[in-house]
Every structure is written in structure tokens, then in C-alpha cells.
C-alpha positions as CSV (number, residue, x, y, z in Angstrom):
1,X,0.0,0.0,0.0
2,X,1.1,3.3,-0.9
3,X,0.4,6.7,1.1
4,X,-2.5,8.8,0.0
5,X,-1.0,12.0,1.0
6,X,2.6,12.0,-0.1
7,X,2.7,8.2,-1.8
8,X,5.4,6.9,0.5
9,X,5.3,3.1,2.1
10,X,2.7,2.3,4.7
11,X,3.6,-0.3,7.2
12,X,1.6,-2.3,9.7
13,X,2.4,-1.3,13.7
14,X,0.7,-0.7,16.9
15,X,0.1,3.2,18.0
16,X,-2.6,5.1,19.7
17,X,-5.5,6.8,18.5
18,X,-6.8,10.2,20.1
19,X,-10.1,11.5,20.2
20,X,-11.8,14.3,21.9
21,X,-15.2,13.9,23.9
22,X,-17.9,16.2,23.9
23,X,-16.7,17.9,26.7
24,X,-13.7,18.6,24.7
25,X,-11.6,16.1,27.1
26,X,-9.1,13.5,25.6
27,X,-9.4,10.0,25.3
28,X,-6.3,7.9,23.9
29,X,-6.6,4.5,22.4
30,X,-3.7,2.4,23.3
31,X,-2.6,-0.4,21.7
32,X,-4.3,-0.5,17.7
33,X,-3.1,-2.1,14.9
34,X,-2.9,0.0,12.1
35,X,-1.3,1.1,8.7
36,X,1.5,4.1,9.1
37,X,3.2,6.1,6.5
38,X,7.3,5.6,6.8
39,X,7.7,8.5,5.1
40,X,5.1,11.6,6.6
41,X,3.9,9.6,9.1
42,X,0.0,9.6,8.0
43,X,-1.9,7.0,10.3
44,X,-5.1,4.4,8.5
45,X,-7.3,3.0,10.9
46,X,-8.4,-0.7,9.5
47,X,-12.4,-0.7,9.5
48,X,-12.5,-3.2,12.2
49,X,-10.7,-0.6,14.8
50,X,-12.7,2.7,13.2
51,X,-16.1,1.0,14.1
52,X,-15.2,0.0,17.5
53,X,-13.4,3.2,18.4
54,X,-16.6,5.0,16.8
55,X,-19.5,2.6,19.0
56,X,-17.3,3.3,22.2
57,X,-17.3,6.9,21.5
58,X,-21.5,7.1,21.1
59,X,-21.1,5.4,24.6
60,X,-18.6,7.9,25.9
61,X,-20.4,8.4,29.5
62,X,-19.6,4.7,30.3
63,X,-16.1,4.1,29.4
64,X,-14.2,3.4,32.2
65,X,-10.1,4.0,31.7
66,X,-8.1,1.6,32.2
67,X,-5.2,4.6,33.2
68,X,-5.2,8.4,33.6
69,X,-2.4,10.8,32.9
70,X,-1.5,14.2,33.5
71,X,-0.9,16.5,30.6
72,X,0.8,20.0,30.7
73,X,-1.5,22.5,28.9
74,X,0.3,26.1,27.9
75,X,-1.6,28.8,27.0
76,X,-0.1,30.9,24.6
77,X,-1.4,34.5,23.8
């Protein structure tokens, strides 16, 4: 597979998806399988992963974390 925004090699690894609530807080996704771009670094979510991600987040109010971290956040301006 080739990469759709700069056509560089996409290989298969694990990383961590990151989506916003509606509360605007942030919930990571550790651990998914998915396609990455060697070259600008462009992430593809597999189908499988994009519709589970997407039926957790329409049941945002009951997932339960499995860890919490602290993040700096700078304000600039």
C-alpha cells in the first residue's frame, strides 16, 4: 500500500488513536493495529478498529479507563 498524501510506504504497527469527547476532554486509544506512512507519518485505521473506536465513543459516558495521565496544557497569547 502506498500513502494517499505524499505516496510513500505504509507499514503495519501498533500506536494510539486520540479523540476528543464532547466535553472537549481527551481520550487515547492504546494499543491498535494500524497502517503508518514511513515517510510523513499519516496513520489508517483498519475498518475493524474505526467502528469500534466510533461505537465506544456514542457510549462515551460509560467508558471506564483503564489509566489516567496528566498532561501539561500552555496557553499561549
Amino acid at each position: 500500500m502506498r500513502c494517499f498524501e505524499c505516496g510513500g510506504e505504509v507499514i503495519q504497527t501498533l500506536g494510539s488513536v486520540r479523540m476528543t469527547k464532547k466535553d472537549g476532554s481527551l481520550i487515547i486509544f492504546k494499543g491498535i493495529a494500524l497502517s503508518q506512512c514511513r515517510q510523513c507519518g499519516e496513520q489508517y485505521i483498519p475498518g475493524k478498529w474505526a467502528e469500534k473506536i466510533g461505537e465506544l465513543m456514542r457510549k462515551e459516558d460509560t467508558l471506564v479507563p483503564r489509566e489516567i495521565i496528566s498532561v501539561p496544557v500552555i496557553a499561549l497569547g
